[in-house]
N, C-alpha and C positions, 0 to 999 in steps of 0.2 A: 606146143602150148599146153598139152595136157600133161605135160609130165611139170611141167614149171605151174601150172595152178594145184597139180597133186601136191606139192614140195608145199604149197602154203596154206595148202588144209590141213598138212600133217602138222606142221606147226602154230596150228591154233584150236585141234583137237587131244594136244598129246594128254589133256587131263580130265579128257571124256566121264570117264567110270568114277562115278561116285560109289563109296564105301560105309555105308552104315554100320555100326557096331554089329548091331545086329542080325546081320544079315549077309557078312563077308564070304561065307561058302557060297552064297544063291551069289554071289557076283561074281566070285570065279568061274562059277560054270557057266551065267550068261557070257564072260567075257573070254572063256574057252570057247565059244558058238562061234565067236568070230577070226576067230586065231588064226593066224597065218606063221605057214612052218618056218618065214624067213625072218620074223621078229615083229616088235613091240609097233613100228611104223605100219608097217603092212596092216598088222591086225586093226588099226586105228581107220585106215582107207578103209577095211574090207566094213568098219562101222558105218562111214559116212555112206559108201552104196548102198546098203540095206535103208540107211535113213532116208536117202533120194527114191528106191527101189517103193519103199512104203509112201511114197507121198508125203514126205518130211511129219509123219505123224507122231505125235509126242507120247503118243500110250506105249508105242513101240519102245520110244528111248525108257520110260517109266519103267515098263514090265523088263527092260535089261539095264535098268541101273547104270542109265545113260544121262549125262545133263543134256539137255536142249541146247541150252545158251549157248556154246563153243561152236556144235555142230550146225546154228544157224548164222554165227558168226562166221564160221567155214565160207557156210555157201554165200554168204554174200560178197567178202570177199574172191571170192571166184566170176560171180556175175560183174564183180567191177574190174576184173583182169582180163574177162571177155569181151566189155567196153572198149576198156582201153584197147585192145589190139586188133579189134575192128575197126575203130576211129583211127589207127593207123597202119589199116590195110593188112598187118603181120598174119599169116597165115594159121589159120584153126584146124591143126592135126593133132591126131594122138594114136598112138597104137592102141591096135585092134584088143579088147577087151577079150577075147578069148586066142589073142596069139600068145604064146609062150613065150614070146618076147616082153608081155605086156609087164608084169611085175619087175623083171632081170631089168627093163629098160630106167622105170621106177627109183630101183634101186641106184642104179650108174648115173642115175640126175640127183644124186641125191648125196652120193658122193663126191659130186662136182661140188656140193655148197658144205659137206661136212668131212672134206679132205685133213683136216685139222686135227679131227674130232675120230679118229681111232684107236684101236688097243687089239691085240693079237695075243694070241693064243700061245702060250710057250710050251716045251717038250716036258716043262716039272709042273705043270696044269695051271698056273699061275698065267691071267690076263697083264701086259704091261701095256698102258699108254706109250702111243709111236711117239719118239722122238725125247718126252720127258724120264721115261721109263716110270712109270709111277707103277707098283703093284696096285691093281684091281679087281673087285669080282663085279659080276652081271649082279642087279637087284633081284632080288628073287621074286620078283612078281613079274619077271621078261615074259615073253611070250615063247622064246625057244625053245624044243624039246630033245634037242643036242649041244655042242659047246663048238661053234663056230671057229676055224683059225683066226678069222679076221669080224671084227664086229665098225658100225659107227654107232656114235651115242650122242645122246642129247646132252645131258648134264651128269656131270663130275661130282658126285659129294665129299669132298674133300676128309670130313672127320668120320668119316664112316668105311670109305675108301670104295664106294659104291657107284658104280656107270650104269647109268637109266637111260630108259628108252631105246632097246639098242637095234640094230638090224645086220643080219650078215649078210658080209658081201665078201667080194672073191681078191687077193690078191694082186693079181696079173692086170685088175684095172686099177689100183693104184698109180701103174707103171705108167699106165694108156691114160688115165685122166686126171692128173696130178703129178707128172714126172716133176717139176720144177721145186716142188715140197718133196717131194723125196729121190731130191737128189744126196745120191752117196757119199761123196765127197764133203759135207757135210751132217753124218748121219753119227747117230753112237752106235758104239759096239756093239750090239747086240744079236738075239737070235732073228729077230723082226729081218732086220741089214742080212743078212746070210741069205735067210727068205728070198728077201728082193734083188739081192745078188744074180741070185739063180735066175728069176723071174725076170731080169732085164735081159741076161745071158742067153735067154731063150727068144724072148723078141727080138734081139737079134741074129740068132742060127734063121730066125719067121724071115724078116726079110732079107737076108739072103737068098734063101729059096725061093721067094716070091721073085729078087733079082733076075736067080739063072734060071726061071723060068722063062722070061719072057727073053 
């Protein structure tokens, strides 16, 4: 449950950070306070806790160049996803907020709904969209501070050739949680297909061995 009401906070904060002309350094460095090393998404959650953490206080959002408006739109939609699935009994879990699992798990729910929606890192430093091959780069306002193999992204800007919003994630759950869209036999040429070549080839040398173990 918490990773499925995280998935719909992020998507109704992703345009949190207001930018004034004036004042665009003071917002990158408030919106560096919040940053998370795996991307644009992450950094947006780690907003919303500081805003629940602070008692949903709006001097808080003010003094980091934060709108209210989305982040209170967040949380209510979450108190009416909490409704609903107590009104049908579905169980209220979430990993543990300081397990190491808690983000990695985040992120793998998150690939489940933006399977679609990646682009990978090539050997000539060029980003292509899976499956379209579109050449791309990360917005320069990501939150990354390396160049991820494998990224997901919100939105495509097509005349600019710019992917926003982005988070990285790992290959090998591609394979695990979307084999059916990246199936190969249908795939293009590419260095992506090579990639995942290997990264299937390897899930299965995995169970084998889990096989002749038992």
């Amino acid at each position: 449950m918490g990773l499925f009401c995280d998935n719909q906070i992020l998507s109704l904060v992703s345009n949190c950070f207001v930018r004034p002309r004036e004042a665009q350094k003071a917002v990158d460095e408030a919106k560096a306070r919040f940053g998370h090393i795996d991307g644009d998404h992450l950094t947006l959650l780690n907003v919303y806790h500081a805003y629940k953490q602070n008692n949903e206080d709006s001097s808080l959002c003010y003094k980091s160049f934060v709108n209210h408006r989305p982040l209170k739109a967040a949380d209510n939609v979450r108190q009416q996803l909490v409704r609903i699935m107590t009104r049908f009994n579905l169980t209220l879990c979430s990993t543990d907020f300081n397990s190491r699992d808690y983000y990695v798990n985040i992120r793998k729910a998150m690939l489940a709904g933006y399977y679609m929606k990646v682009a990978h890192l090539e050997r000539t430093g060029h980003c292509l969209t899976v499956k379209d091959n579109h050449v791309v780069h990360l917005h320069p306002s990501n939150s990354l501070d390396h160049k991820p193999k494998w990224v997901i992204y919100d939105e495509y800007v097509l005349s600019r050739n710019f992917i926003s919003m982005v988070t990285d994630i790992r290959g090998e759950w591609l394979v695990d949680i979307a084999p059916h869209y990246y199936d190969l036999d249908n795939f293009p040429n590419c260095e992506a297909k090579r990639v995942l070549e290997k990264l299937y080839r390897k899930r299965e040398r995995e169970k084998e061995k889990s096989k002749n173990r038992k």
